[in-house]
TISEVO-169636 format. One record per residue (C-alpha): residue in one letter; x, y, z; residue number from 1. Coordinates in steps of 0.02 Angstrom, whole numbers, plus 32768, in hexadecimal, padded with zeros to 4 digits. Example, Ala and Ser with C-alpha at 12.3 -4.5 7.8 and 13.67 -1.06 7.14 Angstrom:
REM TISEVO-169636
<fivex rest="A" u="8267" v="7F1F" w="8186" nr="1"/>
<fivex rest="S" u="82AC" v="7FCB" w="8165" nr="2"/>
***
This chain:
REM TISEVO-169636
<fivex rest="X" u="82EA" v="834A" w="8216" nr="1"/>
<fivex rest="X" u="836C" v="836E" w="8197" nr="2"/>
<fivex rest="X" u="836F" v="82B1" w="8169" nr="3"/>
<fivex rest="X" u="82C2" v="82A4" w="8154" nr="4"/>
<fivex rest="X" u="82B7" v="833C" w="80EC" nr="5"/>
<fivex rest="X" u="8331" v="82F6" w="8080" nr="6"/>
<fivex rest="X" u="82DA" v="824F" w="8060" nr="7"/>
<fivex rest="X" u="8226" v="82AC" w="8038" nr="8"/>
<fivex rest="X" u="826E" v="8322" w="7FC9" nr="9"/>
<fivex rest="X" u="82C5" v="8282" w="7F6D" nr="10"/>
<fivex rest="X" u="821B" v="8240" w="7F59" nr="11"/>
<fivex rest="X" u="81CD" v="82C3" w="7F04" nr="12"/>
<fivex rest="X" u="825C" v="82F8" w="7E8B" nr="13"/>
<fivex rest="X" u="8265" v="8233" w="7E72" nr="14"/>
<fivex rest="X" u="81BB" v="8246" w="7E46" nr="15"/>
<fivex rest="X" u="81D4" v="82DB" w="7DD8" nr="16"/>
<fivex rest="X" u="826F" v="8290" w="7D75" nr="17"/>
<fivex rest="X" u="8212" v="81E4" w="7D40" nr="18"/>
<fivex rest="X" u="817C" v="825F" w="7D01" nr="19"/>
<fivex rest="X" u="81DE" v="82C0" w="7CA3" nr="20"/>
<fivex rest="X" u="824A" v="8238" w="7C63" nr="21"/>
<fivex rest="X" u="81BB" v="81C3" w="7C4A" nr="22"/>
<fivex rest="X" u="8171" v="8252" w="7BD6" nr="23"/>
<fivex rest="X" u="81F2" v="8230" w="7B50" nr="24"/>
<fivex rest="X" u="81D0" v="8160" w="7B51" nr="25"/>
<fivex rest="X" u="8119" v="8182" w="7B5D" nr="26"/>
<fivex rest="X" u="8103" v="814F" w="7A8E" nr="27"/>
<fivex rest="X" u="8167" v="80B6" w="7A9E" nr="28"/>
<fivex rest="X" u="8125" v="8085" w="7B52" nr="29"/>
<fivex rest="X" u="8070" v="808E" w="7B0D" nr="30"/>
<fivex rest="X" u="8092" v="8016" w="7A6A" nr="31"/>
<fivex rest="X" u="80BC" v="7F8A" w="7B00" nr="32"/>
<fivex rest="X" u="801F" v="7F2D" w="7B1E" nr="33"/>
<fivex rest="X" u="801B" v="7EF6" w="7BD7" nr="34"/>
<fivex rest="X" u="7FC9" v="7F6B" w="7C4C" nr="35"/>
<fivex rest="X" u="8021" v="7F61" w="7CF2" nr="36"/>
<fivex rest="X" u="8084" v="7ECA" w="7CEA" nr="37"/>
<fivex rest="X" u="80EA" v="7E7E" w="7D6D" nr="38"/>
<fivex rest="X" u="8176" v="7F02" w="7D85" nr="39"/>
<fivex rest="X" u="8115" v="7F8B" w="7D8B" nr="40"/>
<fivex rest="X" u="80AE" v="7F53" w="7E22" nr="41"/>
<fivex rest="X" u="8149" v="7F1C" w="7E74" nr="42"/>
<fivex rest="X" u="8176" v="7FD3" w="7E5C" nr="43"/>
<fivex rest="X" u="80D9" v="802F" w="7E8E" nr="44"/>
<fivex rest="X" u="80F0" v="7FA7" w="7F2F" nr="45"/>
<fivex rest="X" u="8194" v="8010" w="7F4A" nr="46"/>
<fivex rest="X" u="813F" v="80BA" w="7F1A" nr="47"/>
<fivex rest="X" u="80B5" v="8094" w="7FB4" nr="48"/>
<fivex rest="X" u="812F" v="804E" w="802F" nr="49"/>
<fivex rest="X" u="81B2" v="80D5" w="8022" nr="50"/>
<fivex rest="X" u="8124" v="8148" w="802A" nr="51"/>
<fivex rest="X" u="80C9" v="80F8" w="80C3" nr="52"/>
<fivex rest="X" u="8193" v="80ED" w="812F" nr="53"/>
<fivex rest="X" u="8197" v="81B7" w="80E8" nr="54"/>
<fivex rest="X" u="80F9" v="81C9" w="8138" nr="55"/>
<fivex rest="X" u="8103" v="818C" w="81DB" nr="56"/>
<fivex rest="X" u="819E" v="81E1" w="81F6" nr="57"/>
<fivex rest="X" u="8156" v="827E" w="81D1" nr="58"/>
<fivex rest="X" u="80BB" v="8273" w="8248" nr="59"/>
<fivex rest="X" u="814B" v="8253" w="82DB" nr="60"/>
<fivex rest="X" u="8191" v="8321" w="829E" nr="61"/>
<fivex rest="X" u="80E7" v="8360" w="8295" nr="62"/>
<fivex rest="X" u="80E3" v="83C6" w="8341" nr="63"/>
<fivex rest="X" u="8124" v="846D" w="835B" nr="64"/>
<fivex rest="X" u="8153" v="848F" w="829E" nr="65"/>
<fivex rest="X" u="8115" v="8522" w="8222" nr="66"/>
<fivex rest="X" u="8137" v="8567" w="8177" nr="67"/>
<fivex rest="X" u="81A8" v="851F" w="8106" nr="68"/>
<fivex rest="X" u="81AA" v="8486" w="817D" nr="69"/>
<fivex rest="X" u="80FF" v="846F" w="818C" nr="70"/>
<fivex rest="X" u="80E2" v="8461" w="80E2" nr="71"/>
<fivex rest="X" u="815F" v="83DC" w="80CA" nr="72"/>
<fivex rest="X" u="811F" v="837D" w="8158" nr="73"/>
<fivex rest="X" u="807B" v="8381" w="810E" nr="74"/>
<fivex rest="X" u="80BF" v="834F" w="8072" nr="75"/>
<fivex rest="X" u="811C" v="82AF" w="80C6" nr="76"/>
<fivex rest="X" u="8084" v="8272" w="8134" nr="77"/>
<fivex rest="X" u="8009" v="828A" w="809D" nr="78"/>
<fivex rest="X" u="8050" v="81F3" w="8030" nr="79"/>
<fivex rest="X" u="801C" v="8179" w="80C2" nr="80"/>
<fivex rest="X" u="7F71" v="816E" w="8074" nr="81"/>
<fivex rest="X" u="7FAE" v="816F" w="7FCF" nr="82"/>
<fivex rest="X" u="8013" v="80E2" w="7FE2" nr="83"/>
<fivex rest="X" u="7FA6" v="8079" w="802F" nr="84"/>
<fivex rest="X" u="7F2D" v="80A2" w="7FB3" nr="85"/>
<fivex rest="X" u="7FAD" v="8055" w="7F31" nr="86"/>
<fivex rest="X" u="7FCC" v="7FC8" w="7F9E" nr="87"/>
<fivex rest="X" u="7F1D" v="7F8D" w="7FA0" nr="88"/>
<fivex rest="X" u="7F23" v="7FAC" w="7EDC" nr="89"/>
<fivex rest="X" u="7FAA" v="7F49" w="7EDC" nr="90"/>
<fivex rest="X" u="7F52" v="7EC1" w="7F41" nr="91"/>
<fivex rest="X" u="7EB6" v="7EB4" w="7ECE" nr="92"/>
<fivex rest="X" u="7F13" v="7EBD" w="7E47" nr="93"/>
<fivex rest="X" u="7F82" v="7E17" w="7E75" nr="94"/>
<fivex rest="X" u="7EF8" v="7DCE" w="7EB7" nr="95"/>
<fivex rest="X" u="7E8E" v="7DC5" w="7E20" nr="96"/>
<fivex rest="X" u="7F1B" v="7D5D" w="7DCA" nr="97"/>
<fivex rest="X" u="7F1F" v="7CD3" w="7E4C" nr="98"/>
<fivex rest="X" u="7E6C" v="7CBB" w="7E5B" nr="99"/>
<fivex rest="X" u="7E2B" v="7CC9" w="7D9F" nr="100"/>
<fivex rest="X" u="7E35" v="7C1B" w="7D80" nr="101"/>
<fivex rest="X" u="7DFB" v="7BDE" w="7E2B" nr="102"/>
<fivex rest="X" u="7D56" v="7B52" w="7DE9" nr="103"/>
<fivex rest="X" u="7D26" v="7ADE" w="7E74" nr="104"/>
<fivex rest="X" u="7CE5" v="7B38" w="7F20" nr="105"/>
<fivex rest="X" u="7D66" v="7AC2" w="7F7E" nr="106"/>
<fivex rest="X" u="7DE6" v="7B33" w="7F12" nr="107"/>
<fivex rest="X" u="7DA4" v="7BD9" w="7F2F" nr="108"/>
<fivex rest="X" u="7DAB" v="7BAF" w="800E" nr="109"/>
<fivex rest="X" u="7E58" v="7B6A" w="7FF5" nr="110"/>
<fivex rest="X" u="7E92" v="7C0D" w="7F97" nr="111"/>
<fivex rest="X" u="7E4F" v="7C75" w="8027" nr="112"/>
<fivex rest="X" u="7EAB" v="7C0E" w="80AC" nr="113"/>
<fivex rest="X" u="7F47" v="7C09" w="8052" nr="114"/>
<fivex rest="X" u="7F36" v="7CB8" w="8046" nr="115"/>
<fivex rest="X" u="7F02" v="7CDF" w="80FC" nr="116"/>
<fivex rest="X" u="7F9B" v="7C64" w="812C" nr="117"/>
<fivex rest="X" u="801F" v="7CB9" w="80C6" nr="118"/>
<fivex rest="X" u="7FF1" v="7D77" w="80F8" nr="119"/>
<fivex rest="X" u="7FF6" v="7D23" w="81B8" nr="120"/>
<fivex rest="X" u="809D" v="7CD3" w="8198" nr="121"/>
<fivex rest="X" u="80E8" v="7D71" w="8155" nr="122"/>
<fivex rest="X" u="809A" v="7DBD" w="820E" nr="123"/>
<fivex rest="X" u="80E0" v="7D49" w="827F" nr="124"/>
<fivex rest="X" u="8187" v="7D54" w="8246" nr="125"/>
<fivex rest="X" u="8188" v="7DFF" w="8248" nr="126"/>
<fivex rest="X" u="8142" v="7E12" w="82EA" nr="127"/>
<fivex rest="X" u="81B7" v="7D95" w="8328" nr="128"/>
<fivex rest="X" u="8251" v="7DE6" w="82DD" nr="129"/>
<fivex rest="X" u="8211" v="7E83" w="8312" nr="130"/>
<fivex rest="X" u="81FA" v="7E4F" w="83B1" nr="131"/>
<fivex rest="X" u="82A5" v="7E1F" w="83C3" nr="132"/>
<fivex rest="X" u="82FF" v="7E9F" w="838F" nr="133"/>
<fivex rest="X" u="82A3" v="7F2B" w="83FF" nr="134"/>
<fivex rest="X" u="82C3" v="7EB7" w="8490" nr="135"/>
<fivex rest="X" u="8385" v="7EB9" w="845A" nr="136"/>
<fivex rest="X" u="837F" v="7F7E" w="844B" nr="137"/>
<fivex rest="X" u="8340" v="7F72" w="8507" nr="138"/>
<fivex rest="X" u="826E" v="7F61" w="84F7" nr="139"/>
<fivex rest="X" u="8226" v="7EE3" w="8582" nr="140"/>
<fivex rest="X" u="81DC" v="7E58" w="854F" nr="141"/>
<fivex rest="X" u="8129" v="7E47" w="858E" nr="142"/>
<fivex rest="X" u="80DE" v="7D96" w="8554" nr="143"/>
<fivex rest="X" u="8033" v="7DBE" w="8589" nr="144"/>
<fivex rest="X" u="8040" v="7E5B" w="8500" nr="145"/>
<fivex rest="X" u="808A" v="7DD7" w="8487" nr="146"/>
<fivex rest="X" u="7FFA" v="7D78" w="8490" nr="147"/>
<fivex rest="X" u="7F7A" v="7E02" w="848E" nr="148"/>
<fivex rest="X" u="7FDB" v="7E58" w="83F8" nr="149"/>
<fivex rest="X" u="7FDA" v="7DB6" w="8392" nr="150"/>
<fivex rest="X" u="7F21" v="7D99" w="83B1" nr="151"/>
<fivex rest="X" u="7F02" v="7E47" w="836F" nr="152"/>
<fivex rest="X" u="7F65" v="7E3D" w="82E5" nr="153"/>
<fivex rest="X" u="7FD0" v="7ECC" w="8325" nr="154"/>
<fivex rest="X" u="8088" v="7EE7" w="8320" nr="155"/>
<fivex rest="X" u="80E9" v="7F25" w="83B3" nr="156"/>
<fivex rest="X" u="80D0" v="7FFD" w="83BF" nr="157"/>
<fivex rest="X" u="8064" v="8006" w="8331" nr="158"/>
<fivex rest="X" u="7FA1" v="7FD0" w="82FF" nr="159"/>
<fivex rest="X" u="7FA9" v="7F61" w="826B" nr="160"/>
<fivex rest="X" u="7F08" v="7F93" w="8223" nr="161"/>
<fivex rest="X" u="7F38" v="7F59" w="8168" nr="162"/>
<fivex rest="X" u="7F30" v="7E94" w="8187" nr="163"/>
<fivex rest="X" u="7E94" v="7EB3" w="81D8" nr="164"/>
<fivex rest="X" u="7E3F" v="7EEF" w="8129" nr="165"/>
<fivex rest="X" u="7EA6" v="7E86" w="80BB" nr="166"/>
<fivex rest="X" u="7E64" v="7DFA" w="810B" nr="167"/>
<fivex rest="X" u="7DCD" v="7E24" w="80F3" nr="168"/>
<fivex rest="X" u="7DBD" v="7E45" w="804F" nr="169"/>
<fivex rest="X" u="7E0A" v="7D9B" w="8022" nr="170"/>
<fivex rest="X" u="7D75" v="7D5C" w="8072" nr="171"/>
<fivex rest="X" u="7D0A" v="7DD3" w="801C" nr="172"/>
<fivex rest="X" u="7D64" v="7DB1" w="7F72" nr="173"/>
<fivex rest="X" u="7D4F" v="7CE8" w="7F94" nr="174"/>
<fivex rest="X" u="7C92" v="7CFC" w="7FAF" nr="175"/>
<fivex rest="X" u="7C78" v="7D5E" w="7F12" nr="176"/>
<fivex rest="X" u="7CD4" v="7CC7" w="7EA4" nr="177"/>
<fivex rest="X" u="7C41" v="7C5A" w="7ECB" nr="178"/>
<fivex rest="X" u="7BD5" v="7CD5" w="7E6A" nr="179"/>
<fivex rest="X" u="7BE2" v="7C92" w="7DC3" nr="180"/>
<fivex rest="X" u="7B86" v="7D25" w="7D60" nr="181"/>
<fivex rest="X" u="7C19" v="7D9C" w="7D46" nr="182"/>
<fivex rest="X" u="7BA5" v="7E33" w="7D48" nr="183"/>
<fivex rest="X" u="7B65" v="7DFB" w="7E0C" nr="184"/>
<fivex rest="X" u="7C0B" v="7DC0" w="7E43" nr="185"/>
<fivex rest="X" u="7C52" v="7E75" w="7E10" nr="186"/>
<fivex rest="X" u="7BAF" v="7EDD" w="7E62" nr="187"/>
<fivex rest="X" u="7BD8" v="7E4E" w="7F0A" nr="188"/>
<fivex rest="X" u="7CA3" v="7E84" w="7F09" nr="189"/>
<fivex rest="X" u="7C76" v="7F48" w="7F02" nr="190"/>
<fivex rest="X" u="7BD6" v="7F31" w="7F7D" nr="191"/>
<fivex rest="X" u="7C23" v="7EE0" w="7FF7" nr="192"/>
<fivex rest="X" u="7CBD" v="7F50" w="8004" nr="193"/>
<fivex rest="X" u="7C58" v="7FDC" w="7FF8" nr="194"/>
<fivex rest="X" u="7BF8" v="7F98" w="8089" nr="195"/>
<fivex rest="X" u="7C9B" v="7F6B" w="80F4" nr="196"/>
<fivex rest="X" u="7CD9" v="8022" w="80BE" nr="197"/>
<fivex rest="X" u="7C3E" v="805A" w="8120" nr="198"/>
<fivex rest="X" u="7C37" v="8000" w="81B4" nr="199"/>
<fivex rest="X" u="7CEB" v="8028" w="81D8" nr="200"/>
<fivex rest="X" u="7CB7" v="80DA" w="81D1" nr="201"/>
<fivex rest="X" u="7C1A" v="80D8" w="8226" nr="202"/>
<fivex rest="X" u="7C6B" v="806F" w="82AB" nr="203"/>
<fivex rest="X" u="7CE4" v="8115" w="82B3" nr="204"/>
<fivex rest="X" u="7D77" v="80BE" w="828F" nr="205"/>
<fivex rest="X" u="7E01" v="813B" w="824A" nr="206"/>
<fivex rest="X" u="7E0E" v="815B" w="8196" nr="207"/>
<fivex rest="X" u="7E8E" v="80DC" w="8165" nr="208"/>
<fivex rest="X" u="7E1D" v="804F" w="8194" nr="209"/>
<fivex rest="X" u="7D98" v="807C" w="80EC" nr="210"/>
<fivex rest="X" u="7DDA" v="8106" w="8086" nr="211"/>
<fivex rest="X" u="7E5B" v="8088" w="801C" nr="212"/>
<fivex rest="X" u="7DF0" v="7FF9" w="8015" nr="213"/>
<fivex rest="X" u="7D81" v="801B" w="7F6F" nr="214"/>
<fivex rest="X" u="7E42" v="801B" w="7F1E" nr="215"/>
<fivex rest="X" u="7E47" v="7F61" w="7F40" nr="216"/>
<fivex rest="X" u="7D96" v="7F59" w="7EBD" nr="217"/>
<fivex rest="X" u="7DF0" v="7FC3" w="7E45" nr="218"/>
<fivex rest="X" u="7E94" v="7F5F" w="7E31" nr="219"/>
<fivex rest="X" u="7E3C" v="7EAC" w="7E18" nr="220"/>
<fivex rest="X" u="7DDD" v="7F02" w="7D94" nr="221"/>
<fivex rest="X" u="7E6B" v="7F69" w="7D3B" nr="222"/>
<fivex rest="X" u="7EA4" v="7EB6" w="7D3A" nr="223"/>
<fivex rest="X" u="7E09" v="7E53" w="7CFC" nr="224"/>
<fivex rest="X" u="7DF7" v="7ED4" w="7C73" nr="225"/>
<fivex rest="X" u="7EAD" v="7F12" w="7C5A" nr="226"/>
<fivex rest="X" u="7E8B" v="7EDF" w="7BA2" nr="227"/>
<fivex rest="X" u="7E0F" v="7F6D" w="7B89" nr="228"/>
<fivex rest="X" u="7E63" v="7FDD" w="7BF8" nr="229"/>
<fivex rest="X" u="7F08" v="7FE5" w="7B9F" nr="230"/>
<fivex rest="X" u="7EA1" v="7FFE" w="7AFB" nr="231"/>
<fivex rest="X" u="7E49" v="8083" w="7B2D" nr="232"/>
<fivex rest="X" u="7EED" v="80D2" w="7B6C" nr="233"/>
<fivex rest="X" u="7F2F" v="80BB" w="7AD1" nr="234"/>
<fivex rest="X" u="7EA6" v="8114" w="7A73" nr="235"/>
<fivex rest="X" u="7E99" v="819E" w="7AE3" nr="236"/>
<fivex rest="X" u="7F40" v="81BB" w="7B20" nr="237"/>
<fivex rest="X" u="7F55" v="8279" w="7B18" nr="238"/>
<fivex rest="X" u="7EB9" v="82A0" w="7B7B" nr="239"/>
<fivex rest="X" u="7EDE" v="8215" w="7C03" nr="240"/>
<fivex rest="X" u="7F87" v="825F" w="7C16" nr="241"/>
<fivex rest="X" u="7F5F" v="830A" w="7C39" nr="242"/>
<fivex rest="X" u="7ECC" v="82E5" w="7CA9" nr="243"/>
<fivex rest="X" u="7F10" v="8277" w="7D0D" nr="244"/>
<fivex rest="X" u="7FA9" v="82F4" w="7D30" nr="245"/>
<fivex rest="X" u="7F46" v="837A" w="7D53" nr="246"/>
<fivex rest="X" u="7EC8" v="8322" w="7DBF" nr="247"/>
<fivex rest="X" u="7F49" v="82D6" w="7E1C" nr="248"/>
<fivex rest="X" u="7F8A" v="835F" w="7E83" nr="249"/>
<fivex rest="X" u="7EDE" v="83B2" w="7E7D" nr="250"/>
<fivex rest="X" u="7E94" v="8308" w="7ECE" nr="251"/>
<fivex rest="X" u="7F29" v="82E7" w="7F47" nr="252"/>
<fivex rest="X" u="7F1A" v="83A0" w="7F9B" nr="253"/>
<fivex rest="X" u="7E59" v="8399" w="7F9F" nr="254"/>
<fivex rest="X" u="7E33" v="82ED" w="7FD2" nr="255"/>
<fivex rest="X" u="7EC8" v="82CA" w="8075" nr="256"/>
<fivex rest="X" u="7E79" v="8361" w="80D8" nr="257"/>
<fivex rest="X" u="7DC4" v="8337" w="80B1" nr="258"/>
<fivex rest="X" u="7D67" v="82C8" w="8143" nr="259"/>
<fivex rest="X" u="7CC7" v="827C" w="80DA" nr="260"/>
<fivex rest="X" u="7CB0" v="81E6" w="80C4" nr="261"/>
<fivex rest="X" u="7C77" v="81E2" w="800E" nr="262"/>
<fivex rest="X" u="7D0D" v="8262" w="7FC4" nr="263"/>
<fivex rest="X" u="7D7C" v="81EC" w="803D" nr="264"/>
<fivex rest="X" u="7D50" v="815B" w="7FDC" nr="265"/>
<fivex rest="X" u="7D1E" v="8194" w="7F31" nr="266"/>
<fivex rest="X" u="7DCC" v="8219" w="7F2B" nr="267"/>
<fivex rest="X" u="7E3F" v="8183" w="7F63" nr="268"/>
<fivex rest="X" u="7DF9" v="811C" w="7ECE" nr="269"/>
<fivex rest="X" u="7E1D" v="81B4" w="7E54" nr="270"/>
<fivex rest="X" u="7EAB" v="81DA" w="7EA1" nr="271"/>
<fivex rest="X" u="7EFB" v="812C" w="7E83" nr="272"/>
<fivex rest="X" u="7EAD" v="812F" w="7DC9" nr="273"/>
<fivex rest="X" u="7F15" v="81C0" w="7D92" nr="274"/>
<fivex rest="X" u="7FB4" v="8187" w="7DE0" nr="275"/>
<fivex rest="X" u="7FA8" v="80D6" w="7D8F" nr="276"/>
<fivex rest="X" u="7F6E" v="812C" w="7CFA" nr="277"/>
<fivex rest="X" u="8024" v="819D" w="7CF9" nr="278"/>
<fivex rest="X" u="806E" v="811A" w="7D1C" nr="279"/>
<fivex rest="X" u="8029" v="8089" w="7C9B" nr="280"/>
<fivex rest="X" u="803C" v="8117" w="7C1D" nr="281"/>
<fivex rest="X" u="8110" v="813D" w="7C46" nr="282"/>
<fivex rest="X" u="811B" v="8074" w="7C73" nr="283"/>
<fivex rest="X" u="8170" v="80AA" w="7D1F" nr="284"/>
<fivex rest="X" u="81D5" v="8005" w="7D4B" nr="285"/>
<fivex rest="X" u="8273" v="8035" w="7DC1" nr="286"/>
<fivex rest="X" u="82E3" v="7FC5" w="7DFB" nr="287"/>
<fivex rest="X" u="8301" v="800F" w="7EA8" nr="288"/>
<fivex rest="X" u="8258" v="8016" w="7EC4" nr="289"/>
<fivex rest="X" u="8230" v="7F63" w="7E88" nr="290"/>
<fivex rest="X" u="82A8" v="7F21" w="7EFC" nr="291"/>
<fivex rest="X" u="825D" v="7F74" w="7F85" nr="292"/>
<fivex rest="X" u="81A3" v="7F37" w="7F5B" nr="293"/>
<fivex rest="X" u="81E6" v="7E82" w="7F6E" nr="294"/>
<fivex rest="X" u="81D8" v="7E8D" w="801E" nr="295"/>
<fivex rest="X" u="815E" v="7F2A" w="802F" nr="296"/>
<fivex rest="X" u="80D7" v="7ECD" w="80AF" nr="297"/>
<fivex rest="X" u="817C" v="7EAD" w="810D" nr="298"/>
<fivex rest="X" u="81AA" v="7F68" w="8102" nr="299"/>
<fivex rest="X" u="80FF" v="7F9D" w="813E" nr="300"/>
<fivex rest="X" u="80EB" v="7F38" w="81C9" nr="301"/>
<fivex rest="X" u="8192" v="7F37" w="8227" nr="302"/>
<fivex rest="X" u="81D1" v="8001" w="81F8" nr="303"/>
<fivex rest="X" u="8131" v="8057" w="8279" nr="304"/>
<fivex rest="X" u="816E" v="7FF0" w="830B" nr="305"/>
<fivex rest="X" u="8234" v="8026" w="82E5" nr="306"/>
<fivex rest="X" u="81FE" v="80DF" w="82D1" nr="307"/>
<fivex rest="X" u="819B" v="80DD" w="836D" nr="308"/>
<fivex rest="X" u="8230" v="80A7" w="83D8" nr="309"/>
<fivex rest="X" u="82C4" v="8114" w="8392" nr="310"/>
<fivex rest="X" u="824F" v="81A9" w="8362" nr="311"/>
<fivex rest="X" u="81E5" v="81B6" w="83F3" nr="312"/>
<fivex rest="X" u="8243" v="8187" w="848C" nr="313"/>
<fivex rest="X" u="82F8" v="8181" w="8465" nr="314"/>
<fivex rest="X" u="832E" v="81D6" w="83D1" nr="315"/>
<fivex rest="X" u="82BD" v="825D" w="8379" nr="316"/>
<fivex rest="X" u="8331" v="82A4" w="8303" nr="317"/>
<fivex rest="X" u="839B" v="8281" w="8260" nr="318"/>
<fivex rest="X" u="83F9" v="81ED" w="82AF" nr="319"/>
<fivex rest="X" u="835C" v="81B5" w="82FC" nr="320"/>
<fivex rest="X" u="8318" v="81A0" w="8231" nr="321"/>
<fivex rest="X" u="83AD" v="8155" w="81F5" nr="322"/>
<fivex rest="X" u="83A9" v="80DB" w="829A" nr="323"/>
<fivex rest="X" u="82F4" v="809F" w="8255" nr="324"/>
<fivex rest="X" u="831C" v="808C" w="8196" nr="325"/>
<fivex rest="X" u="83BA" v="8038" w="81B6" nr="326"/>
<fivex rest="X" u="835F" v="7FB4" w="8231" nr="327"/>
<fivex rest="X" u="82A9" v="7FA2" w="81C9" nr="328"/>
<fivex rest="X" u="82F3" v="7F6C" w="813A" nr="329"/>
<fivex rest="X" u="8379" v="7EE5" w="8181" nr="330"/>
<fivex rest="X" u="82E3" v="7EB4" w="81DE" nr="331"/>
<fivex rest="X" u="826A" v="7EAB" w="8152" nr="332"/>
<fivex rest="X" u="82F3" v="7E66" w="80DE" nr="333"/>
<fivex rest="X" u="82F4" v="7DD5" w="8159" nr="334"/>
<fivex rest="X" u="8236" v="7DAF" w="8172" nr="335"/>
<fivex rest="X" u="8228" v="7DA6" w="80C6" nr="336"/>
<fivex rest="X" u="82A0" v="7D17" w="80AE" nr="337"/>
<fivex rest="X" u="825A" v="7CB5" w="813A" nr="338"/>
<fivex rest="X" u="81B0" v="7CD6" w="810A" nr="339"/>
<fivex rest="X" u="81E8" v="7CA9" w="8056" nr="340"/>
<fivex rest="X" u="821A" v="7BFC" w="808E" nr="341"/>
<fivex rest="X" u="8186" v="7BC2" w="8101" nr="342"/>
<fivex rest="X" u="80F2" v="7C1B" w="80A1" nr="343"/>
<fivex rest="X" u="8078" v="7BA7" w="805E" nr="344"/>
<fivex rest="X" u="8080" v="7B8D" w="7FA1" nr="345"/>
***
């Protein structure tokens, strides 16, 4: 518990020390014209999967524990959400880059398979290494649960909802780029999100399936009309800086507890907007954290399966944390190289 106290508390003051240093640069970092560039997703990759790892080792603590502890539990398992709400960001964001220029429909179908190849590539070899290494820590291998898991899209101990969606919305992103009015092909994107948003929930799937998704929308579009969007930054800077630091904590306390659908979805879109927002304005771009949103997707997928086995059945305490960080990211280190070298380009 100690451990894990440490690492949240590191978060926030990390958090803390780049606003407050970020303040001073805030002049200078607006002059710079790009909004969002390259480093500075690679960093809010980091920001979400450090968040996501703090997360689901919090929800493991979250029995038997009151005051003080409770309320930095809660603080831990809330920035699940709010990285994956970056993460999808993220994902739209990228996404709108490598399809602008897609012409011919034979393009367009080839993007979305490269895609849905890649993101399965990066799977398999996790699962695979994964796989492995619980069976070397002393988990039986069942190949009938192999097969089942890989079918489903599901790493060992865990449910990977997230390649479920992503997938998706390639496919919903790919049908939209054979809309050539912009004005349709924008209401198609946001329509048919909102509509897979809402069969998720009516379907009474948990809230992680449809509450991020709308983020998706909003970072191909902060990237279609970053141009506009940094301007207008620019002209109101003040006002966009104070809002979105007040609304952020006000948003991230009201909207995590809340259950409804429509402040789910609308709040996680707001909630993203001021954070980018802070962050576009102090041009947060962090080595550490770049570094570790190289191989973020490799992060996410192989840390829930690590955490389950040392923090639920053999070691739920400090060394049980360290156990999981130590062997997630030699794990996800290595899927990312071998995913790096047999990914289709």
């Amino acid at each position: 518990m100690i451990v894990y106290i440490l690492i949240t508390a590191a978060y926030y003051l990390a958090a803390a020390f780049f606003l407050l240093t970020g303040w001073k640069n805030r002049d200078r970092a607006l002059e710079e014209k790009e909004f969002i560039s390259r480093p500075h997703t690679e960093s809010l990759k980091g920001i979400a999967a450090v968040g996501i790892v703090v997360s689901h080792i919090a929800s493991l603590f979250s029995k038997d524990v009151s005051g003080v502890t409770q309320l930095i539990i809660w603080a831990g398992t809330s920035l699940g959400g709010f990285g994956v709400d970056l993460f999808f960001f993220t994902s739209g964001y990228g996404n709108y880059f490598s399809s602008r220029n897609l012409e011919r429909h034979g393009e367009k179908v080839r993007w979305l398979v490269k895609r849905t190849a890649n993101i399965l590539i990066v799977f398999l070899v996790c699962y695979g290494l994964t796989t492995a290494v619980l069976c070397l820590l002393g988990r039986p291998l069942v190949w009938k649960d192999v097969l089942r898991n890989i079918i489903d899209l599901k790493m060992p101990l865990s449910l990977t909802w997230y390649l479920k969606i992503q997938i998706l919305l390639y496919a919903i992103l790919t049908l939209s780029l054979f809309i050539r009015n912009a004005k349709v092909r924008a209401a198609a994107l946001i329509g048919l999100s909102l509509a897979l948003t809402l069969v998720c929930y009516l379907q009474g799937l948990p809230g992680q399936w449809w509450k991020s998704t709308m983020c998706f929308c909003l970072g191909y579009y902060a990237a279609a009309y970053k141009g506009a969007v940094c301007r207008f930054l620019n002209e109101h800077r003040a006002q966009a800086w104070w809002i979105s630091l007040i609304s952020f904590p006000v948003l991230f306390v009201v909207v995590n507890p809340v259950d409804s659908y429509f402040i789910k979805v609308i709040g996680n879109a707001l909630l993203t907007v001021s954070v980018l927002i802070i962050i576009e304005q102090i041009r947060f771009d962090n080595a550490v954290m770049a570094r570790i949103g190289a191989f973020s997707l490799e992060i996410y997928l192989t840390h829930i399966a690590f955490s389950a086995w040392f923090l639920k059945e053999h070691a739920p305490d400090d060394l049980g944390i360290l156990y999981t960080l130590a062997v997630t990211v030699i794990v996800s280190a290595a899927a990312k190289m071998i995913s790096r070298r047999i990914s289709i380009r």
